[in-house]
N, CA and C atoms as an extended XYZ file, in Angstrom:
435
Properties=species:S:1:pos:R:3:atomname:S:1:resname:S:1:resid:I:1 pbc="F F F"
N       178.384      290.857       17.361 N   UNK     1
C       179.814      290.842       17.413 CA  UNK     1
C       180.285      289.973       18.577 C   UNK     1
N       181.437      289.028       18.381 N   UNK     2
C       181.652      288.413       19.303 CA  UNK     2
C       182.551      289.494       20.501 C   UNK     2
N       182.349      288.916       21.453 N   UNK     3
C       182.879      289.415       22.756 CA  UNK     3
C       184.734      289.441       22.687 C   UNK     3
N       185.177      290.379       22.870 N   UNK     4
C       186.727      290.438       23.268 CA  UNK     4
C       187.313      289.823       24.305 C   UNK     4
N       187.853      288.919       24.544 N   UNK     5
C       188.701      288.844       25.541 CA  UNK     5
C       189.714      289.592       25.999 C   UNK     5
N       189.917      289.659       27.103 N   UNK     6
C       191.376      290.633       27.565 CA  UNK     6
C       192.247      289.413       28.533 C   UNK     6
N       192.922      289.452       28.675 N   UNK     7
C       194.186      288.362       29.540 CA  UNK     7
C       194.551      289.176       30.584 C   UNK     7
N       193.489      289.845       31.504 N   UNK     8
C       193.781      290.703       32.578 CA  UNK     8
C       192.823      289.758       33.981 C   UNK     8
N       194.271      289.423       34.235 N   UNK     9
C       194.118      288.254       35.309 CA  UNK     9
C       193.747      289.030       36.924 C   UNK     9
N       192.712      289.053       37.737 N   UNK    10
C       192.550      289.356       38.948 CA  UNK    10
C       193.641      288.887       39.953 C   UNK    10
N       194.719      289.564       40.669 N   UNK    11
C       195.527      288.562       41.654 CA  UNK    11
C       194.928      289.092       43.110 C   UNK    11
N       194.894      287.999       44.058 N   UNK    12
C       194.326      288.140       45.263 CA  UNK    12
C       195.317      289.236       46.091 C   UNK    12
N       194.351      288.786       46.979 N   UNK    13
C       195.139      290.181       48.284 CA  UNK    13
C       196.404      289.229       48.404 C   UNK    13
N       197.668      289.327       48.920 N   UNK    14
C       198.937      289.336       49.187 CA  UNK    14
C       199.719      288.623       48.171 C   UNK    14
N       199.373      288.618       47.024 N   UNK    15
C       199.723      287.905       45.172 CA  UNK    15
C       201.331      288.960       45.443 C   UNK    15
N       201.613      290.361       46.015 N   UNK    16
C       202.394      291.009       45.422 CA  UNK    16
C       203.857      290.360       47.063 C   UNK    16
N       203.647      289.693       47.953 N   UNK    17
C       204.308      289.187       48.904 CA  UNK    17
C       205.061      288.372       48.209 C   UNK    17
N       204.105      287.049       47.408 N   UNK    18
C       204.798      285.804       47.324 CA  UNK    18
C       205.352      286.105       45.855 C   UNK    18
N       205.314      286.897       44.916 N   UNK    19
C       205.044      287.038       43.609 CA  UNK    19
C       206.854      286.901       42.905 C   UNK    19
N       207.473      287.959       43.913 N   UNK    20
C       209.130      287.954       43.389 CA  UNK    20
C       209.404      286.381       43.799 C   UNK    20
N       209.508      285.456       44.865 N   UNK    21
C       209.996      284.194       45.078 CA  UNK    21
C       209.467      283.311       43.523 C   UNK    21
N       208.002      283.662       43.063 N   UNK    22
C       207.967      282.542       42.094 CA  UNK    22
C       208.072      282.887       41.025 C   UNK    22
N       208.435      284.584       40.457 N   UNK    23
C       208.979      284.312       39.320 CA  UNK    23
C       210.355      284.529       39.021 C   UNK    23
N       210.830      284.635       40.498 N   UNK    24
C       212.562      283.749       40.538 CA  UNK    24
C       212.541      282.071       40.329 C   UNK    24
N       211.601      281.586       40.868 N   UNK    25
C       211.339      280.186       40.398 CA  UNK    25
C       210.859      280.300       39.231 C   UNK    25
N       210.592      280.658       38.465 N   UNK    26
C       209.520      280.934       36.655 CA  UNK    26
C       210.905      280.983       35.949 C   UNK    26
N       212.368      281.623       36.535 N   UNK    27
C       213.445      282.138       36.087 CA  UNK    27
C       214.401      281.187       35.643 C   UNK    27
N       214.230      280.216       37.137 N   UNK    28
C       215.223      279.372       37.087 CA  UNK    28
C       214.475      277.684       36.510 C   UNK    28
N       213.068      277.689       36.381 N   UNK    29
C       212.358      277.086       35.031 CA  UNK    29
C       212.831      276.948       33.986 C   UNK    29
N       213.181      278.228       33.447 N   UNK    30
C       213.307      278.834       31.674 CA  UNK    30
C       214.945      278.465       31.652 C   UNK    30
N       215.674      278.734       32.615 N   UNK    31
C       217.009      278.541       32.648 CA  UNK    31
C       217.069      276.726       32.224 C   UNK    31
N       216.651      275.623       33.215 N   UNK    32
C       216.515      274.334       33.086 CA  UNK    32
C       216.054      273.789       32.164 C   UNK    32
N       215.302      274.450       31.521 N   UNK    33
C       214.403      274.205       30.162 CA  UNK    33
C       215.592      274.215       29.066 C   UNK    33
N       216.029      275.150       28.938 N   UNK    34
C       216.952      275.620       27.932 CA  UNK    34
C       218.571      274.872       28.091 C   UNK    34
N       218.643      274.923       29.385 N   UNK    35
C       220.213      274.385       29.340 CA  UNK    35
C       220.144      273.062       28.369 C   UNK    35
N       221.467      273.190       28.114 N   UNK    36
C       222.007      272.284       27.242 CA  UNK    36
C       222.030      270.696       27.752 C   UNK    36
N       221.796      269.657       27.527 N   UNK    37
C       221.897      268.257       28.156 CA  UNK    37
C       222.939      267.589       27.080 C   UNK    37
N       224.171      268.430       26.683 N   UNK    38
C       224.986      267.737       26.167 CA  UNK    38
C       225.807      266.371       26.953 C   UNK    38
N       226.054      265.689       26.595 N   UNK    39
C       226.937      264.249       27.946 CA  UNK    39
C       225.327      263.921       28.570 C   UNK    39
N       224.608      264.134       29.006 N   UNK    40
C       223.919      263.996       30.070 CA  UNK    40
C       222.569      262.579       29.654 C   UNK    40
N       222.045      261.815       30.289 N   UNK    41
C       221.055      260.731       29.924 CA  UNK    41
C       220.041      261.377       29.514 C   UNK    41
N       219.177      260.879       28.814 N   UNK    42
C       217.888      261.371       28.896 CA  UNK    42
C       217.322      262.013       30.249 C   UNK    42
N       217.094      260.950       30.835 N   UNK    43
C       216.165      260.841       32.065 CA  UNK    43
C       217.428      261.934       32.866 C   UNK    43
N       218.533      262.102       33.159 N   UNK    44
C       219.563      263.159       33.759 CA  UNK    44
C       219.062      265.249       33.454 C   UNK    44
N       218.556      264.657       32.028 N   UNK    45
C       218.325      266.217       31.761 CA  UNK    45
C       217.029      266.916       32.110 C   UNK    45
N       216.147      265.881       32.592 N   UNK    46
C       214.860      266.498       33.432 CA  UNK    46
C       214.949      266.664       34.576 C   UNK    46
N       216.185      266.395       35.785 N   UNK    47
C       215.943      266.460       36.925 CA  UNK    47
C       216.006      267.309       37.617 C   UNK    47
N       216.622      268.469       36.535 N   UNK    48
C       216.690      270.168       37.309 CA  UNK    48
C       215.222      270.620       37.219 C   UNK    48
N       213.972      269.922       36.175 N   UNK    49
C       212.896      270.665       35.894 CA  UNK    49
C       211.914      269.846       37.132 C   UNK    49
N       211.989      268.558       37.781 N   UNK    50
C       211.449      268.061       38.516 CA  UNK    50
C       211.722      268.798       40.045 C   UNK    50
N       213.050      269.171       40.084 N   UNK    51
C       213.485      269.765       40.873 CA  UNK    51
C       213.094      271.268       41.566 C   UNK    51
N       212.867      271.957       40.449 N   UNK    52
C       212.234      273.112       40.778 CA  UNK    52
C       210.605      272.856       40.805 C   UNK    52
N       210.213      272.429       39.983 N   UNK    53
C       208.689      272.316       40.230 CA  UNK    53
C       208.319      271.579       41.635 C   UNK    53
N       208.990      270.557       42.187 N   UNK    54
C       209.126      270.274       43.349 CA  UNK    54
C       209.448      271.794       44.729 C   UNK    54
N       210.141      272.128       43.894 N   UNK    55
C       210.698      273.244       44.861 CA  UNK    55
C       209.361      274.743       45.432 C   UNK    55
N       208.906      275.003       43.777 N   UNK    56
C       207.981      275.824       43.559 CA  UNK    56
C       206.817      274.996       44.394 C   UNK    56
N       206.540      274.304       44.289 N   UNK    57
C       205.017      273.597       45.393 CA  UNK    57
C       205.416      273.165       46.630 C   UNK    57
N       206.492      272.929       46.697 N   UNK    58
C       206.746      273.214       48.352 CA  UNK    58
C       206.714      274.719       49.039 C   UNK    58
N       207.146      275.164       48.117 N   UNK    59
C       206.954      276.729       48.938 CA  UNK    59
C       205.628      276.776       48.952 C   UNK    59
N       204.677      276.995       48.011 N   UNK    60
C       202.987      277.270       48.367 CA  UNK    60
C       202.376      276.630       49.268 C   UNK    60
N       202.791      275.222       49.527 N   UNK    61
C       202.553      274.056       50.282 CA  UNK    61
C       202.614      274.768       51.799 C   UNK    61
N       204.268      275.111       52.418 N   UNK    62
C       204.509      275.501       53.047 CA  UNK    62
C       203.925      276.883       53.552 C   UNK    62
N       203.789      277.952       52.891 N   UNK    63
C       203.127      278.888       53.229 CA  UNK    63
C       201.361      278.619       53.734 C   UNK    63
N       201.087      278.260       52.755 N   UNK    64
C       199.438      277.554       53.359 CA  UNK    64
C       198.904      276.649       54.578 C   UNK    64
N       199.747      275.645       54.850 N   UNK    65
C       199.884      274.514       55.449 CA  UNK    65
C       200.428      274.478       56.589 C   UNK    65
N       201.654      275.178       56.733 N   UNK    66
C       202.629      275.127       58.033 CA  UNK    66
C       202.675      276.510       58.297 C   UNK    66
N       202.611      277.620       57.497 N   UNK    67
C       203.160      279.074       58.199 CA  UNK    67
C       202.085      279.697       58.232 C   UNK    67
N       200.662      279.260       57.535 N   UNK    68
C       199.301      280.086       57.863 CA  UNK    68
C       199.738      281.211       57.453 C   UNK    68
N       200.536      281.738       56.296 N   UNK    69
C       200.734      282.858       55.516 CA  UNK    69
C       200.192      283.482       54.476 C   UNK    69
N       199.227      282.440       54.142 N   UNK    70
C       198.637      283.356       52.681 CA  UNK    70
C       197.253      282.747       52.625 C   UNK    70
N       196.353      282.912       52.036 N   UNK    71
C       194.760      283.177       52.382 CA  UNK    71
C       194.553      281.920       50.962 C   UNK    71
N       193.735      280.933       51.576 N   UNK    72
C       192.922      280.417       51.078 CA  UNK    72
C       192.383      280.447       49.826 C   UNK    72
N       192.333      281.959       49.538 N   UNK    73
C       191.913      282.838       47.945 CA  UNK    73
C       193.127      282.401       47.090 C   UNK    73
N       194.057      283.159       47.831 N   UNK    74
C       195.244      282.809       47.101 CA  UNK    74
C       195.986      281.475       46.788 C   UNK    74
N       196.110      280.873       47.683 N   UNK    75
C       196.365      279.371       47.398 CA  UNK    75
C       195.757      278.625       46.658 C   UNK    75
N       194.834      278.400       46.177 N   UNK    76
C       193.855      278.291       44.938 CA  UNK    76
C       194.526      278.763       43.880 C   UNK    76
N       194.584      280.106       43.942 N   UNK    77
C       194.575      281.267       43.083 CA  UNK    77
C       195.971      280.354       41.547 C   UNK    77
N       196.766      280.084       42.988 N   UNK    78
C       198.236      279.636       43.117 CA  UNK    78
C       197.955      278.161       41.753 C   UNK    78
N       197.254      277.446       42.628 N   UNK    79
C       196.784      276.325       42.086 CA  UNK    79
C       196.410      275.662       40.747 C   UNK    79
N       195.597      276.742       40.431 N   UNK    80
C       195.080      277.136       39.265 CA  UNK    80
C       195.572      277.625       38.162 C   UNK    80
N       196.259      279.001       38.458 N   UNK    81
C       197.668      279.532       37.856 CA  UNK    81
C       198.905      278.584       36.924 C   UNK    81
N       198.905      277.220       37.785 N   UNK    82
C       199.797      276.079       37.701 CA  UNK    82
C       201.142      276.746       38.170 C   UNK    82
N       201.124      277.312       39.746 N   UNK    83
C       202.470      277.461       40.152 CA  UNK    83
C       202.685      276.495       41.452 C   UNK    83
N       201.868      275.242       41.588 N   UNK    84
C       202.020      274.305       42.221 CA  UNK    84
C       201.109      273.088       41.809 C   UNK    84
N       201.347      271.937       42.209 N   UNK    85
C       201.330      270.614       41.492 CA  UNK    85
C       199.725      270.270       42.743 C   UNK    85
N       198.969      270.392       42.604 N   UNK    86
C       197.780      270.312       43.421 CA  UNK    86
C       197.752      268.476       43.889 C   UNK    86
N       197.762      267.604       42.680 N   UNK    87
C       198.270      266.501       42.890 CA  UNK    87
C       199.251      265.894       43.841 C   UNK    87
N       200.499      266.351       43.934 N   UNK    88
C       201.862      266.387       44.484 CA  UNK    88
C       201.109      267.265       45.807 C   UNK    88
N       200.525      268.022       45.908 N   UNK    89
C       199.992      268.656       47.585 CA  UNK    89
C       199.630      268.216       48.328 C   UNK    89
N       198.444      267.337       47.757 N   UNK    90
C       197.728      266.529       48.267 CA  UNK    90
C       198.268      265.160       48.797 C   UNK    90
N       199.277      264.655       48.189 N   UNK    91
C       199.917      263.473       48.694 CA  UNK    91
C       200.492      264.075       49.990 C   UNK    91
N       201.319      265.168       50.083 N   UNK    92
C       201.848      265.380       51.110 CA  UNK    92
C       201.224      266.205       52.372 C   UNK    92
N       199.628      266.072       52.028 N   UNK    93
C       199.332      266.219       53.255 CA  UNK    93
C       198.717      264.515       53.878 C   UNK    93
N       198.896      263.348       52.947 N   UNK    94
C       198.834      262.566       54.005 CA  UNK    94
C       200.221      261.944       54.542 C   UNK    94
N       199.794      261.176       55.646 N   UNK    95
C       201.188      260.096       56.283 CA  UNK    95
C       201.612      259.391       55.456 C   UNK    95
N       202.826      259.678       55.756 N   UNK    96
C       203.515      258.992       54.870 CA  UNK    96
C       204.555      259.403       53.432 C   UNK    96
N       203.455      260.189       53.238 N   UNK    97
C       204.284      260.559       51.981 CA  UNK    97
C       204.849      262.332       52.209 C   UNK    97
N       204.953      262.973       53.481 N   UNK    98
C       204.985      264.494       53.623 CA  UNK    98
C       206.178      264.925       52.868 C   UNK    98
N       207.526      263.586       52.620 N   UNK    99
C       208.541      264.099       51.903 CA  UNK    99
C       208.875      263.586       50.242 C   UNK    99
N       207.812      263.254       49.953 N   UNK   100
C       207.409      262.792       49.111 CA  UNK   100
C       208.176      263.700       48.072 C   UNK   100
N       208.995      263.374       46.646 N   UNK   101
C       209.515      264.087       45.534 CA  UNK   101
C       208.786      264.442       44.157 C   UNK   101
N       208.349      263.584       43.539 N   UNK   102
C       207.096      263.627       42.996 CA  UNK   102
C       206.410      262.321       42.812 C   UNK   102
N       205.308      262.835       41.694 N   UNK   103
C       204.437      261.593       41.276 CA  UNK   103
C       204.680      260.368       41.191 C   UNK   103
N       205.854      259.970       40.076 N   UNK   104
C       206.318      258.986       39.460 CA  UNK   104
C       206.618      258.209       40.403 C   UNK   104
N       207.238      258.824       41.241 N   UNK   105
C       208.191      257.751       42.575 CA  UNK   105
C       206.940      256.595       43.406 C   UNK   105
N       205.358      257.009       43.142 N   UNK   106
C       204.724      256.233       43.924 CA  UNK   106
C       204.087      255.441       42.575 C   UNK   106
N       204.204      255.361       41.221 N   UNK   107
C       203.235      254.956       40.933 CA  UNK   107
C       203.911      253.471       40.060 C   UNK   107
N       203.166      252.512       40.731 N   UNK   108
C       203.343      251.315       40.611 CA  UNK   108
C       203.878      250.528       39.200 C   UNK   108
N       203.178      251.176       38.148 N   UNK   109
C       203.425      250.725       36.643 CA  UNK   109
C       204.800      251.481       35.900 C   UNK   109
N       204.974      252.251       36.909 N   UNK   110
C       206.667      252.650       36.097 CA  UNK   110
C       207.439      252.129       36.807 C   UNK   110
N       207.456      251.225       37.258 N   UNK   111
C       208.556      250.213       37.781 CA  UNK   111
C       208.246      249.050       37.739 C   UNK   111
N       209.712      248.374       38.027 N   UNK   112
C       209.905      246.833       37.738 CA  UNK   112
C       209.064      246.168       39.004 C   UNK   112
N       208.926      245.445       38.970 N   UNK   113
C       207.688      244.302       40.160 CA  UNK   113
C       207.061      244.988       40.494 C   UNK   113
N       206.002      245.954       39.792 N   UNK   114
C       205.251      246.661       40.159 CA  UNK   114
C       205.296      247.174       42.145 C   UNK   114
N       206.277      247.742       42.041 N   UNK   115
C       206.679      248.587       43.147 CA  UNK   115
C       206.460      249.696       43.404 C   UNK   115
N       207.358      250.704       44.380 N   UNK   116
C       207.546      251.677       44.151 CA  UNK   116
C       209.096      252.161       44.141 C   UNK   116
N       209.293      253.533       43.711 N   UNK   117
C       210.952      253.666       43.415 CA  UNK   117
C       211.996      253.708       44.700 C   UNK   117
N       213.077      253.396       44.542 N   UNK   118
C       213.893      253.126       45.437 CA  UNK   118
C       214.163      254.188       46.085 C   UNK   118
N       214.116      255.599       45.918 N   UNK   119
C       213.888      256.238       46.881 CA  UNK   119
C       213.427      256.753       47.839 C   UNK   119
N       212.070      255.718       47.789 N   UNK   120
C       210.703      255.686       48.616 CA  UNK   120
C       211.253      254.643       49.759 C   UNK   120
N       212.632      253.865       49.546 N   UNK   121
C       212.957      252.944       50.697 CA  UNK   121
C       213.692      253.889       51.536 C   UNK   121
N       213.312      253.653       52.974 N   UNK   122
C       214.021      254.032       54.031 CA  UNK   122
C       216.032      254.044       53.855 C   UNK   122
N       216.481      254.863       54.198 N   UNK   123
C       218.085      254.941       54.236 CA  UNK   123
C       218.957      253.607       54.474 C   UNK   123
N       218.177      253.053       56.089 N   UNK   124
C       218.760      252.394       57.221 CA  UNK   124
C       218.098      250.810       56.205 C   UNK   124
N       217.388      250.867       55.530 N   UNK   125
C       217.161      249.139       54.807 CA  UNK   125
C       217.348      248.913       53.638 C   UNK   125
N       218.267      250.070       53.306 N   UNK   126
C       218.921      249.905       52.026 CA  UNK   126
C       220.418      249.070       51.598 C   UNK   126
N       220.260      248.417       50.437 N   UNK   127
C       221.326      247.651       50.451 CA  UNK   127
C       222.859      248.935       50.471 C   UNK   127
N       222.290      249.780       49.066 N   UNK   128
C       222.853      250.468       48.510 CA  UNK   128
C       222.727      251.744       49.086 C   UNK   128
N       224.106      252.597       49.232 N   UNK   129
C       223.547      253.415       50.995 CA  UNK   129
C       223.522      254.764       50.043 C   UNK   129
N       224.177      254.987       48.885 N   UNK   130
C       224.006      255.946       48.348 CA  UNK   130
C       223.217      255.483       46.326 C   UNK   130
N       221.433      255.980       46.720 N   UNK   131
C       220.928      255.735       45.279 CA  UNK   131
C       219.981      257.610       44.842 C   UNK   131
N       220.098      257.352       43.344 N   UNK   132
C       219.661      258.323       42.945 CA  UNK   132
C       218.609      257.750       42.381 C   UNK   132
N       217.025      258.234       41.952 N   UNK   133
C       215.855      258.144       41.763 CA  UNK   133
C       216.523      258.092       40.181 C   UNK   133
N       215.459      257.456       39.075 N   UNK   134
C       215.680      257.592       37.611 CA  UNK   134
C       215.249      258.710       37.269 C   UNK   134
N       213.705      259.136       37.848 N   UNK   135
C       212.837      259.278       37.174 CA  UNK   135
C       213.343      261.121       37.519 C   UNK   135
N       213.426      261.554       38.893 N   UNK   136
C       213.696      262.749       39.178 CA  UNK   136
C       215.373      262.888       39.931 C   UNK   136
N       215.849      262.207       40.165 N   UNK   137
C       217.196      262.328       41.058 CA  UNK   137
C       217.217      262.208       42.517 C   UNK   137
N       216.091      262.138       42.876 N   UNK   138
C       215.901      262.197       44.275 CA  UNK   138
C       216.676      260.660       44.953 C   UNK   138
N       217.310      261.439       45.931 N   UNK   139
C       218.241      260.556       47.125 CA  UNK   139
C       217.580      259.843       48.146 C   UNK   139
N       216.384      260.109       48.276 N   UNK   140
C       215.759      259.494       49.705 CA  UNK   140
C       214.321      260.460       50.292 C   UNK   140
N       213.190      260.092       49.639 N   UNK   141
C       212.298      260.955       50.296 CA  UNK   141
C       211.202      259.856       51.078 C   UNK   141
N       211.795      258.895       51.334 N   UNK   142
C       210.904      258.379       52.754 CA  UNK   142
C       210.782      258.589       53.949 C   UNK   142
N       209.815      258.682       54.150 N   UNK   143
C       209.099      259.676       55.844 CA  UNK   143
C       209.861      259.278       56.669 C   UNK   143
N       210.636      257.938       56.566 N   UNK   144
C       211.413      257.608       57.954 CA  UNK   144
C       212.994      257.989       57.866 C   UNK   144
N       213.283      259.023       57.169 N   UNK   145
C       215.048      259.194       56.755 CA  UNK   145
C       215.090      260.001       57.747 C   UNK   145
C-alpha cells in the first residue's frame, strides 16, 4: 500500500511570534490579487503585489539580519515556506543594492540599452526629479538616495 501523506507542517521555535505579521501580509496578498484593475495599465495592476512581497521579505530580512530576532531554523524555515524572496535577500545583503525593490529593476534584458531601471539612478542625477519604476512602481531605490 502506498504511504499517506499528511500536510502537517513542523513550525520552528518562535514560528508563533512572527506568524500574525505574515498572515496579515498573506491578507493583504489575497486582497491585491483580487482587486479590481479596472482604468489601471497592465503593468499598474501588479504593483500592489510587488509591493507587498517586497514588504513581506523585508520584514524576514530585517528580523534575521539587523534585529538578530529569529533563529536561523526559522529563517530558512521562512524561506522555503515562500514567505520571502531568498533571491531578492541575497542581493540586499550586498553593497549596493541594500535598497534594492526587486529583481527586474537590475536585470539588464528588460530594458532598453541594456541597462538598468531608472529607479536604480540616484535622485540628485536625475533629469526627471519625480519617476515611477514600470515594472514595480518604485520611486528611487538607489543606495545613494
Amino acid at each position: 500500500m502506498p504511504k499517506v501523506r499528511t500536510n502537517r507542517i513542523k513550525y520552528p521555535d518562535g514560528w508563533e511570534l512572527i506568524e500574525p505579521t505574515l498572515r496579515e501580509l498573506d491578507a493583504k496578498m489575497r486582497e491585491a490579487e483580487n482587486d479590481p484593475h479596472d482604468g489601471k495599465r497592465k503593468c499598474e495592476a501588479l504593483w500592489p503585489i510587488f509591493k507587498i512581497a517586497h514588504q513581506r521579505s523585508r520584514y524576514i530580512f530585517d528580523l534575521y539580519y539587523k534585529r538578530n530576532e529569529i533563529s536561523k531554523e526559522l529563517y530558512e524555515f521562512c524561506l522555503e515556506q515562500g514567505y520571502g524572496d531568498s533571491n531578492l535577500i541575497a542581493k540586499w545583503k550586498k553593497p549596493g543594492y541594500e535598497r534594492l525593490c526587486c529583481l527586474r529593476c537590475i536585470q539588464p534584458r528588460d530594458h532598453n540599452f541594456g541597462t538598468t531601471c531608472v529607479c536604480r539612478v540616484p535622485q540628485h542625477l536625475r533629469e526627471e526629479k519625480v519617476v515611477e519604476c514600470v515594472h514595480c512602481g518604485c520611486r528611487g531605490c538607489a543606495s545613494g538616495d
